[in-house]
MARBA-3410 file (N, C-alpha, C, O; in Angstrom, 1 decimal):
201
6.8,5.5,11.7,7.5,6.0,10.6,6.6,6.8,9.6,6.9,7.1,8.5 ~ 5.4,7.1,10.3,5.0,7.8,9.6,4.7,9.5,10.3,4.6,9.8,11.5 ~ 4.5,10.3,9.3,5.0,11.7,10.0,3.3,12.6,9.7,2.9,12.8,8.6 ~ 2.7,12.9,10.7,1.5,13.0,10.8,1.3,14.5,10.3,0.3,14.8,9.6 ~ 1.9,15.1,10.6,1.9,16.7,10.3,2.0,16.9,8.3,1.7,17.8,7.7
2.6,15.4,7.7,2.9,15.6,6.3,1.6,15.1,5.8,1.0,15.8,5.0 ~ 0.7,13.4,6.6,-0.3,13.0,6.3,-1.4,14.1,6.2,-2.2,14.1,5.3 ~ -1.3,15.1,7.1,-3.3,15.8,7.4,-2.2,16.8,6.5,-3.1,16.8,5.7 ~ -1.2,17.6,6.0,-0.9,18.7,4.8,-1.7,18.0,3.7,-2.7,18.4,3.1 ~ -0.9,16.7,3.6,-1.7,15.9,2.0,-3.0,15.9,2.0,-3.5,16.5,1.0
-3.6,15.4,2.9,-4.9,15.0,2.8,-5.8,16.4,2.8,-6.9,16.4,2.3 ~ -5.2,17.3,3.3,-6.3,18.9,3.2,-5.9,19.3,1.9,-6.9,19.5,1.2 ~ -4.9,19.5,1.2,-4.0,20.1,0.1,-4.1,18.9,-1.0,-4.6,19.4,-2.1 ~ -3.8,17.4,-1.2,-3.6,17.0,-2.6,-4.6,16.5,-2.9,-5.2,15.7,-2.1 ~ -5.2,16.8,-4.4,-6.3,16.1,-4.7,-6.5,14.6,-4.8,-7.5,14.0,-4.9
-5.1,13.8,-4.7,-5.2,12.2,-4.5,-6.4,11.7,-3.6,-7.3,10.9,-3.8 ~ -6.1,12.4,-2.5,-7.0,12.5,-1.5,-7.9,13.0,-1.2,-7.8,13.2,0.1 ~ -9.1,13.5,-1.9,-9.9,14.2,-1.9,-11.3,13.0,-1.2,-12.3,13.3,-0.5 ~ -11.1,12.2,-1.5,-12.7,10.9,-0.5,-12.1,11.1,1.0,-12.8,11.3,2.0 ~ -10.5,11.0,0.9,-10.0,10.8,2.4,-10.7,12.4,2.6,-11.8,12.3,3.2
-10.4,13.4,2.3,-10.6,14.6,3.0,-12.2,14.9,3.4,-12.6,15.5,4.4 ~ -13.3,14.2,2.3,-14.5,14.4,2.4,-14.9,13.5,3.8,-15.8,13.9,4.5 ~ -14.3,12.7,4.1,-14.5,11.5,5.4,-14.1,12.6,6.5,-14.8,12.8,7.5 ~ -12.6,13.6,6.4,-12.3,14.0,7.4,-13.5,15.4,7.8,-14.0,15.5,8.9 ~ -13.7,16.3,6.6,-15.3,17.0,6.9,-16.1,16.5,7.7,-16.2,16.9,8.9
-16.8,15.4,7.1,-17.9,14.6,7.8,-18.1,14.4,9.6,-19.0,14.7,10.4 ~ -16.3,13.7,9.6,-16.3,13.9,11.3,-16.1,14.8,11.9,-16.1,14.8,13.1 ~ -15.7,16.6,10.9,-15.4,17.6,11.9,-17.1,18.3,11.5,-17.6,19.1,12.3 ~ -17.5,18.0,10.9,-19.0,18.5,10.9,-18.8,20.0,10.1,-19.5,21.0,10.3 ~ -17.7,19.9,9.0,-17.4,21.1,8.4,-16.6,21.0,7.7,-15.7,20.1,7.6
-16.8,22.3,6.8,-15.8,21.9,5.3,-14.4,22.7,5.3,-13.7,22.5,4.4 ~ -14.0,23.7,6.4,-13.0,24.6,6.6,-12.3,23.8,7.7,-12.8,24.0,8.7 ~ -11.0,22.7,7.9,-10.8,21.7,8.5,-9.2,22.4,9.2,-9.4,23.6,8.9 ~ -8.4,22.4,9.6,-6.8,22.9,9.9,-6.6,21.6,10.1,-7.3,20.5,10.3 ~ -4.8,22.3,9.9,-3.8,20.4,9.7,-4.6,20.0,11.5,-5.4,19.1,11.7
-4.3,20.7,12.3,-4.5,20.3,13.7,-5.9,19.8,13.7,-6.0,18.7,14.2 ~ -6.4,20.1,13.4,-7.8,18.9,13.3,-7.9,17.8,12.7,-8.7,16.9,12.9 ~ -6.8,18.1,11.8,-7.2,16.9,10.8,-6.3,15.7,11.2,-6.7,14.5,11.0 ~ -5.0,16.0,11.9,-4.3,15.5,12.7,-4.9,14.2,13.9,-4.6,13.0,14.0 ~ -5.8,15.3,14.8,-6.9,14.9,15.8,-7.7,13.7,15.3,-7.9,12.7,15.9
-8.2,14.1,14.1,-9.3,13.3,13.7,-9.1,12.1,12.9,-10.0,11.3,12.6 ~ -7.1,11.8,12.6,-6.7,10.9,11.6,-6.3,9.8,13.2,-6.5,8.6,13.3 ~ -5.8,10.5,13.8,-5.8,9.9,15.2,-6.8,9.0,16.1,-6.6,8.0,16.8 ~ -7.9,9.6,16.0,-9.4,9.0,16.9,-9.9,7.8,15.7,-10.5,6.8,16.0 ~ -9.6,8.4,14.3,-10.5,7.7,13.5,-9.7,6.8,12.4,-9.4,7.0,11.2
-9.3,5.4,13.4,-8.0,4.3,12.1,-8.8,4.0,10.9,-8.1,3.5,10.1 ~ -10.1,4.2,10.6,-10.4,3.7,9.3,-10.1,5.1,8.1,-10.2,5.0,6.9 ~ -9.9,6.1,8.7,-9.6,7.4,7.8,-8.5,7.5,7.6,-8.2,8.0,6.5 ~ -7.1,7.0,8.7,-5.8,7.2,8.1,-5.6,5.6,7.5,-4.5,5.4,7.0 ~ -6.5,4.6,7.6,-6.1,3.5,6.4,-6.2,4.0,5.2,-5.3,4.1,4.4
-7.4,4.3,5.2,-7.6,4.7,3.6,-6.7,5.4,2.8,-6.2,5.2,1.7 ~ -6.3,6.9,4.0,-4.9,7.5,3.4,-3.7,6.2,2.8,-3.3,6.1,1.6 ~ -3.4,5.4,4.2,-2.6,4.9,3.7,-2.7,3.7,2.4,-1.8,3.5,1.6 ~ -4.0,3.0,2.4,-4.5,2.2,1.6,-4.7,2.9,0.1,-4.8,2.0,-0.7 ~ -4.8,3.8,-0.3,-4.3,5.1,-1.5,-2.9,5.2,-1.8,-2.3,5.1,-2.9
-2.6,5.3,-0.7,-1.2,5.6,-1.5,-0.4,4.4,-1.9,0.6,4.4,-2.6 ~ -1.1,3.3,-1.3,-0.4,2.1,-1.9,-0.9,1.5,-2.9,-0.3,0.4,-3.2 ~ -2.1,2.0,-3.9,-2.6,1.7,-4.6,-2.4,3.1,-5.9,-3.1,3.1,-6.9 ~ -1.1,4.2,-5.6,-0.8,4.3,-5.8,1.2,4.7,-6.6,1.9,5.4,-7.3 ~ 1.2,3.5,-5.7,2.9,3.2,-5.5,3.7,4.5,-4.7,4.8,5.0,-4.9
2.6,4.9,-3.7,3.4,5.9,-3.1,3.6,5.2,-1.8,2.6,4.5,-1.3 ~ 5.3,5.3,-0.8,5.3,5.0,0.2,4.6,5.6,1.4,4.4,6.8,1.5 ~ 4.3,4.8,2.0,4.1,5.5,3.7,5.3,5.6,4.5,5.1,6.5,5.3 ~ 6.1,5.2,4.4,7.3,5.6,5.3,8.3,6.3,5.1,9.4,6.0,4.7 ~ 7.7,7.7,5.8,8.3,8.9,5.9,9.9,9.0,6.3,10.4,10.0,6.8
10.4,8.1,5.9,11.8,8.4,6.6,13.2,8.0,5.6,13.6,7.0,5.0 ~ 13.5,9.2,5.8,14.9,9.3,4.6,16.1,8.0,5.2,16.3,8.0,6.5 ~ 16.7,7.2,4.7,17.9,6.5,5.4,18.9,7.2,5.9,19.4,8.1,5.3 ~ 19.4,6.8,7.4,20.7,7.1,7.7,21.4,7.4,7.0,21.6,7.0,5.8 ~ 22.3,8.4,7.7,23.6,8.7,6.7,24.8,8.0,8.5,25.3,8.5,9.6
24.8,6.4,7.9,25.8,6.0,8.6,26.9,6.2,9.1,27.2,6.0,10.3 ~ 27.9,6.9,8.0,28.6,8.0,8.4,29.0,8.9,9.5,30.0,9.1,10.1 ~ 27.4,9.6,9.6,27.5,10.3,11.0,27.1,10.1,12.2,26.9,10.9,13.1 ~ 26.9,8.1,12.3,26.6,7.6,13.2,27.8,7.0,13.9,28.6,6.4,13.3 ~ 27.8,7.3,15.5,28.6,6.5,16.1,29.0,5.5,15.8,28.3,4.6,15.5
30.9,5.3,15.9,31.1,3.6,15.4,30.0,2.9,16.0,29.0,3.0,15.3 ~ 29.8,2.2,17.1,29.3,1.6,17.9,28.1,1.4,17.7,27.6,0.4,18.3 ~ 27.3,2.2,16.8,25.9,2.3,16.8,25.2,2.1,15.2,24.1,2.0,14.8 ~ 26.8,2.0,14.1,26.9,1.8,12.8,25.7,1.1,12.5,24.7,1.4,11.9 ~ 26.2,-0.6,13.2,25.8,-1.3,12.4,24.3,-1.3,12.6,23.6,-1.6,11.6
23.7,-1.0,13.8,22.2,-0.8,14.0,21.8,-0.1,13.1,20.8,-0.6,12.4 ~ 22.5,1.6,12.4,22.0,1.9,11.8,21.5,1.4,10.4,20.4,1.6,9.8 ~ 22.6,0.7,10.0,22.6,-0.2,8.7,21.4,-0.6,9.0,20.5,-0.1,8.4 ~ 21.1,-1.6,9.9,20.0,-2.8,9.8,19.0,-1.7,9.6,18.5,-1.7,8.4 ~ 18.7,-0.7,10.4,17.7,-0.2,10.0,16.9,0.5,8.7,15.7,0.9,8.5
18.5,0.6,8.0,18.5,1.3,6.2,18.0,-0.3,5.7,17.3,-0.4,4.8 ~ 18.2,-0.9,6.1,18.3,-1.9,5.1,16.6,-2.2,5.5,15.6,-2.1,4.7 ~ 16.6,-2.5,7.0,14.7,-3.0,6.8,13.9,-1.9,6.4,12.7,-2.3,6.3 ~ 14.0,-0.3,5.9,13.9,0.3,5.7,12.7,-0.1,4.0,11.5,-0.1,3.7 ~ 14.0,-0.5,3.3,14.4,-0.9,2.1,13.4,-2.4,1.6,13.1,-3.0,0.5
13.4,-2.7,2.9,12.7,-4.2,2.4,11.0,-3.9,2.8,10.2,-4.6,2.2 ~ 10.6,-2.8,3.9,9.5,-2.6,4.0,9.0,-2.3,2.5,8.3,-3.1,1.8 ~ 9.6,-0.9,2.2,9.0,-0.4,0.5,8.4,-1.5,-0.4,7.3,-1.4,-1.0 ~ 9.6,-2.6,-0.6,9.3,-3.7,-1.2,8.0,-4.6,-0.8,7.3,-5.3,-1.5 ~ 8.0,-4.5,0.2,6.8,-5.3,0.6,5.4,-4.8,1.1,4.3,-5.4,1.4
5.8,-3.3,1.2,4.4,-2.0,1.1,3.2,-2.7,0.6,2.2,-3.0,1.3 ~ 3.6,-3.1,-1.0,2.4,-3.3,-1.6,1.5,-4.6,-1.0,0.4,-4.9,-1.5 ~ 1.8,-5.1,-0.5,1.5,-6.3,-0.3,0.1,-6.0,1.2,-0.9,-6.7,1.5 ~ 0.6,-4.8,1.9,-0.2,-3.9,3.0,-1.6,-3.5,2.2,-2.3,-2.7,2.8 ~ -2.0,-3.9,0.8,-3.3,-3.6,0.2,-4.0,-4.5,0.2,-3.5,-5.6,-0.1
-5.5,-4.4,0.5,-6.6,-5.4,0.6,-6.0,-6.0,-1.0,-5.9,-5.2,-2.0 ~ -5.7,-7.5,-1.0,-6.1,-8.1,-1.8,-7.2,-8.2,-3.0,-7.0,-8.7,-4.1 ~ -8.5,-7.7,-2.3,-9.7,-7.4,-3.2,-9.2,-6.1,-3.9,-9.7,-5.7,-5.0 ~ -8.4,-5.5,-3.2,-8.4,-3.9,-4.4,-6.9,-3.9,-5.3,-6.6,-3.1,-6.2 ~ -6.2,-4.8,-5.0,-4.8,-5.3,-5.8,-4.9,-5.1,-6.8,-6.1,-4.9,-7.0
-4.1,-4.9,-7.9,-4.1,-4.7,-9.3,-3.7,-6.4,-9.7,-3.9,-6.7,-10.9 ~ -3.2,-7.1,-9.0,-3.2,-8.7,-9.4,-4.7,-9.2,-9.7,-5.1,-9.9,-10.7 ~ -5.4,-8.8,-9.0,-6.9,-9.1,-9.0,-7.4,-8.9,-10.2,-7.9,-9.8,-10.9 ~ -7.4,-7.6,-10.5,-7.9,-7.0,-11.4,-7.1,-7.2,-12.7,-7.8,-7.0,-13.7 ~ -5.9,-7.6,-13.0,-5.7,-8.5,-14.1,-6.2,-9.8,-14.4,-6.8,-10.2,-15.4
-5.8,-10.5,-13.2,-7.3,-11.8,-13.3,-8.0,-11.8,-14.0,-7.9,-12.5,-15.0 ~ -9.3,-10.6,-13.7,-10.6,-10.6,-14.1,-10.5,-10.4,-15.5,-11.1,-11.0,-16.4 ~ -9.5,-9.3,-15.7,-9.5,-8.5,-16.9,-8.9,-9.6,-18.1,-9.1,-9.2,-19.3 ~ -8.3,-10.5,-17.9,-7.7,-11.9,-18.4,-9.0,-13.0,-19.0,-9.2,-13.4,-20.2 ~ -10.0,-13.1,-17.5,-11.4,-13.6,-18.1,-12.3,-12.9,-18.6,-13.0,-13.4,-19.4
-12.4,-11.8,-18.3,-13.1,-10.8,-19.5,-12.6,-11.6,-20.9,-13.2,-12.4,-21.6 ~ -11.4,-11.2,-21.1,-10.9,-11.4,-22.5,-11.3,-12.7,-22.9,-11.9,-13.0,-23.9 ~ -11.0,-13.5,-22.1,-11.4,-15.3,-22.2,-12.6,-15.6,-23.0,-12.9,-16.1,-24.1 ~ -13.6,-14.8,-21.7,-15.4,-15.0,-22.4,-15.5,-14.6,-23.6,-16.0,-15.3,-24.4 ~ -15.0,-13.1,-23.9,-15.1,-12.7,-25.3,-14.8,-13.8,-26.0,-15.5,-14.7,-26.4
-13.4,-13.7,-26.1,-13.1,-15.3,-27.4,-13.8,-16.0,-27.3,-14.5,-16.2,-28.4 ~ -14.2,-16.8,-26.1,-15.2,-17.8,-26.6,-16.6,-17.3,-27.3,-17.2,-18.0,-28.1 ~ -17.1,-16.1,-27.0,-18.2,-15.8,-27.8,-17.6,-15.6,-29.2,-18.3,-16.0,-30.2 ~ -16.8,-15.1,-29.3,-16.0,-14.4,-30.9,-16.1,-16.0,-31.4,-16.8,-16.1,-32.4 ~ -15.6,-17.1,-31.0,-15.2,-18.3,-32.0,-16.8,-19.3,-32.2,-17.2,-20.1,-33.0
-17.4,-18.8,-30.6,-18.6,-19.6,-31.3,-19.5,-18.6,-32.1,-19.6,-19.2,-33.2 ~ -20.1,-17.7,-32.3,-20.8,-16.8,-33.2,-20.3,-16.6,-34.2,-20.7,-17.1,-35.2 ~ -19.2,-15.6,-34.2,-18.9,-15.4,-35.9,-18.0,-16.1,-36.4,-17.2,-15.7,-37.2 ~ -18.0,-17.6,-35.8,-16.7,-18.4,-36.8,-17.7,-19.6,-36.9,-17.5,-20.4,-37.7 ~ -18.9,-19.6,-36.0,-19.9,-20.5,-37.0,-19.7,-22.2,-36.1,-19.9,-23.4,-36.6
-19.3,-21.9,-34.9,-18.6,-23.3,-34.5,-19.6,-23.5,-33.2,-19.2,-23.7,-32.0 ~ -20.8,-23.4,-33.6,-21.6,-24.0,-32.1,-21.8,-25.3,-32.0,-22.6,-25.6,-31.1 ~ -20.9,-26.6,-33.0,-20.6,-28.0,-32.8,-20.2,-28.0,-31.9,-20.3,-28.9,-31.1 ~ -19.3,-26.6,-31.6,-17.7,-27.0,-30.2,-18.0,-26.0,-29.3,-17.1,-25.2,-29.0 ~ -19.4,-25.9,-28.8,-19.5,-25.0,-28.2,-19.3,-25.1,-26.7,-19.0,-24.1,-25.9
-19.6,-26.7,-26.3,-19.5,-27.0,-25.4,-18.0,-27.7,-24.9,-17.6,-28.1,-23.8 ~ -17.4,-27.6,-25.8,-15.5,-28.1,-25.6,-15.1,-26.4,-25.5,-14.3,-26.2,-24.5 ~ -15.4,-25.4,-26.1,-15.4,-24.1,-25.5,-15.1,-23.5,-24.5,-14.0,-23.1,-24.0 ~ -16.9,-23.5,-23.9,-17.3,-23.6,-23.0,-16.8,-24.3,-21.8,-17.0,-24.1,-20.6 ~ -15.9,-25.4,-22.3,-15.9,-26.2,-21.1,-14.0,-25.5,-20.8,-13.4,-25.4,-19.7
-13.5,-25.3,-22.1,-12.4,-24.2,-22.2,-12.0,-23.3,-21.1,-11.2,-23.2,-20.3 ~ -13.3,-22.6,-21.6,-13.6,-21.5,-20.6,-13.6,-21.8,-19.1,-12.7,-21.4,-18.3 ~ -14.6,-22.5,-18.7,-15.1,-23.2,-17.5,-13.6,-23.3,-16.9,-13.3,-22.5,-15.9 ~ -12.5,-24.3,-17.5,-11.5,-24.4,-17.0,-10.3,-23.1,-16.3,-9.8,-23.0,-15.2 ~ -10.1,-22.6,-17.5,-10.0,-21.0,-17.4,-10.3,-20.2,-15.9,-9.5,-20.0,-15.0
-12.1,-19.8,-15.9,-12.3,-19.5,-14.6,-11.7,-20.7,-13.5,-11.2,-20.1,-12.6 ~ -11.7,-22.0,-13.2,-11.5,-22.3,-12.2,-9.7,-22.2,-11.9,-9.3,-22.4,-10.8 ~ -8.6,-21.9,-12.9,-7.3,-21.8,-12.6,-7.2,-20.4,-12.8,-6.0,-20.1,-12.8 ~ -8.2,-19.2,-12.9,-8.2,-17.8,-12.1,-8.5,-18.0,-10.9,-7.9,-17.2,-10.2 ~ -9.2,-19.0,-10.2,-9.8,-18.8,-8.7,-8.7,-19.6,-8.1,-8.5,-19.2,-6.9
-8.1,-20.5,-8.5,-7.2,-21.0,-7.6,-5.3,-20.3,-7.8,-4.4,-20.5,-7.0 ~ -5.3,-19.6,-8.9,-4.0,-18.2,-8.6,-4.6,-17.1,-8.0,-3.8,-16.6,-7.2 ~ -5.6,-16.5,-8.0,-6.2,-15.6,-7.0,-6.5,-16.2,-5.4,-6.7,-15.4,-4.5 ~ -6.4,-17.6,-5.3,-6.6,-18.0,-3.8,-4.7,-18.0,-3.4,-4.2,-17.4,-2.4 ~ -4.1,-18.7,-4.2,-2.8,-18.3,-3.8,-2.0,-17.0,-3.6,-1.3,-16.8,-2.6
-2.1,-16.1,-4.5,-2.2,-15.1,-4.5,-2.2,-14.4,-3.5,-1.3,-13.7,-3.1 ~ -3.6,-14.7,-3.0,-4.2,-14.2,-1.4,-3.4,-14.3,-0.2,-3.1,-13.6,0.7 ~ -2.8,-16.3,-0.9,-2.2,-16.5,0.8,-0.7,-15.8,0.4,-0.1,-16.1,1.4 ~ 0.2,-15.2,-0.5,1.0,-14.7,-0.6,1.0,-13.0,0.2,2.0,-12.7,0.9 ~ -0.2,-12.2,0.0,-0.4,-11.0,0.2,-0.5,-11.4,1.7,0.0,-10.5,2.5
-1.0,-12.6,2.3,-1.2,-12.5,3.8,-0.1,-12.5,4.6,0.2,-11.7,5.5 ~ 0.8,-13.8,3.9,1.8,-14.1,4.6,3.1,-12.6,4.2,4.1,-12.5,5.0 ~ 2.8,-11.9,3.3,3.9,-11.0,3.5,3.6,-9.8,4.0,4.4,-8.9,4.3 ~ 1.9,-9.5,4.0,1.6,-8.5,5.8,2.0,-8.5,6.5,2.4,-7.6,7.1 ~ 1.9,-10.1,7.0,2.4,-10.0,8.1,3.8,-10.0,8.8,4.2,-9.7,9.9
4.4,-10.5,7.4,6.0,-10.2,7.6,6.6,-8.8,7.5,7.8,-8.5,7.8 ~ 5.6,-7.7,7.1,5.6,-6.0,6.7,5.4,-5.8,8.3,6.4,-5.8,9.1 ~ 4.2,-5.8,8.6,3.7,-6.0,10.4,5.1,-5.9,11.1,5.7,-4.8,11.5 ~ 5.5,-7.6,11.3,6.8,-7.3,12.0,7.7,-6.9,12.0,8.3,-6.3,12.9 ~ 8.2,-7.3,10.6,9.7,-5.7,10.6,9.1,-4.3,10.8,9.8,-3.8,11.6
8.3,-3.7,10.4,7.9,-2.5,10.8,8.4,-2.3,12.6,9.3,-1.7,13.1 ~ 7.6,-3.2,12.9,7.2,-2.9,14.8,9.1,-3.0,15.1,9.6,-2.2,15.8 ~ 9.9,-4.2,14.4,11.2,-3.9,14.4,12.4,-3.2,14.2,13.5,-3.2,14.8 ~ 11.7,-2.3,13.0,12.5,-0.9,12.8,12.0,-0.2,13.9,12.8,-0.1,14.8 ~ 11.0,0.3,13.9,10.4,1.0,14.9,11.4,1.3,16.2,12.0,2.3,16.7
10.9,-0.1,16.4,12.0,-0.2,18.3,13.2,0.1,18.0,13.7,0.6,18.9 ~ 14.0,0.0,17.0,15.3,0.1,16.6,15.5,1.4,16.3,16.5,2.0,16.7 ~ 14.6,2.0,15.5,15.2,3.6,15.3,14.4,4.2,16.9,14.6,5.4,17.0 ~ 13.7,3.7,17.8,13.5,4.4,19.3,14.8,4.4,20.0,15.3,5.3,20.7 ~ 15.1,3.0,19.7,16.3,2.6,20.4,17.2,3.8,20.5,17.4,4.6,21.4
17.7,3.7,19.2,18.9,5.3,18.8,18.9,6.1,18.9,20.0,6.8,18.9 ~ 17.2,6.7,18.9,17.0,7.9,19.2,17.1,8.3,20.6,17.5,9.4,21.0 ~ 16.7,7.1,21.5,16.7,7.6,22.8,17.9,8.0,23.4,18.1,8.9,24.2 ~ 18.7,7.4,23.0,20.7,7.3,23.5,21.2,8.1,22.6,22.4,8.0,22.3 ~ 20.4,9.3,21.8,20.5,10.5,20.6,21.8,10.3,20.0,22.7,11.2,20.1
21.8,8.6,19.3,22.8,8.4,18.0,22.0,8.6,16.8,22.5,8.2,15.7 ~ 20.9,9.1,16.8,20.4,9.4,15.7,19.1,10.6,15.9,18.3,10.7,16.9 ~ 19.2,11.2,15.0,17.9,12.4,15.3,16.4,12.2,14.1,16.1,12.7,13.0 ~ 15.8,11.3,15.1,14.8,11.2,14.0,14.3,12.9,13.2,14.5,13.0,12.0 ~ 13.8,13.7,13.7,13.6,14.9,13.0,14.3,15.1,11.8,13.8,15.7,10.9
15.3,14.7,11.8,16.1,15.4,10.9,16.0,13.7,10.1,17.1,13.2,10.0 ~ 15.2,13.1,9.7,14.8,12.3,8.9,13.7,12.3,8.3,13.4,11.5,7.5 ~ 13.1,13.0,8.7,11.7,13.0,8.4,11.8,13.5,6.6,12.6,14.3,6.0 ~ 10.9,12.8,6.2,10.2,13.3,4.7,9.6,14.3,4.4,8.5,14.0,3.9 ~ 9.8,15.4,4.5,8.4,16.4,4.9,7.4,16.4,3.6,6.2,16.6,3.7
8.0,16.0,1.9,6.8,16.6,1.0,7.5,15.2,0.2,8.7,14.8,0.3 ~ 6.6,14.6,-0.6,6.4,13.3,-1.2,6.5,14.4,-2.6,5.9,15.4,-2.7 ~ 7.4,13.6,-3.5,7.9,13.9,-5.0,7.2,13.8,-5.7,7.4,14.5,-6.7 ~ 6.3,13.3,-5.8,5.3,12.6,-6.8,4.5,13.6,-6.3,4.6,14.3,-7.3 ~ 3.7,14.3,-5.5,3.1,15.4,-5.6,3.4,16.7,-5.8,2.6,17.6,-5.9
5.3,16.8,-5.8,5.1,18.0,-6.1,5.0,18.3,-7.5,4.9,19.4,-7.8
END
């Protein structure tokens, strides 16, 4: 579901992607690159179209290039497949984000940015409010603090795992389902395709 000819346009053309494009240089051994190489090279090299894809999910853009059925013009007989497939369509997006390393999440980074704030206060109440009697009831405040960040960031974790892998298999599900239709041509993937993402233009 994803449309390769749209990835290596982005990645030579929008500056979102300008690290991905410096990675795709590097392996062509040059800085004048064509979609067709860059195509080649997103192909041989999965840690270069993760990153594409790991960007765009880190900036709420989808990866899946594919406009929904228009049911309508689908054979009775082949309706309801199409449905299922608008609908897992629909539930991927939803669970896109969850397809981001954990370490680079914006849940994470509220976390931190939560105990950031934490330590401050506790330094703001023991220094300039003059209370280093309670520094260790504080402190131990705090203490508490970080250890119920580390254990919603460990759950957290096992939430982002377990709905990978639930992204994983409906993906591979749609997949075979829109092959399915295409093969028996109740549906014309081409003419679904996404060619240019909104948010960049």
């Amino acid at each position: 579901m994803i449309n390769l000819d749209r990835v290596a346009t982005e990645i030579q053309s929008v500056g979102l992607y300008d690290l991905v494009f410096q990675d795709v240089q590097k392996v062509a051994g040059k800085t004048k690159v064509t979609i067709e190489e860059i195509k080649k090279i997103i192909s041989e090299h999965s840690e270069i179209m993760n990153d594409y894809l790991q960007t765009n999910v880190e900036y709420n853009v989808t990866n899946i290039h594919l406009r929904d059925i228009d049911v309508e013009k689908v054979d009775e007989e082949y309706k309801e497949k199409a449905q299922v497939i608008n609908e897992n369509i629909a539930r991927l997006k939803e669970l896109e984000k969850y397809t981001l390393d954990f370490e680079q999440s914006a849940t994470l980074v509220i976390i931190f940015s939560i105990e950031f704030f934490v330590l401050f206060s506790v330094q703001y109440f023991i220094v300039l409010l003059d209370l280093k009697e309670w520094q260790w009831w504080i402190y131990g405040l705090f203490a508490s603090s970080v250890l119920f960040a580390w254990a919603y960031a460990r759950k957290e974790g096992k939430v982002y795992d377990v709905n990978k892998i639930l992204y994983e298999e409906l993906y591979v599900t749609t997949q075979e389902l829109i092959e399915e239709l295409e093969e028996i041509k109740a549906i014309n993937k081409e003419s679904l395709w996404i060619h240019e993402c909104e948010e960049h233009v």
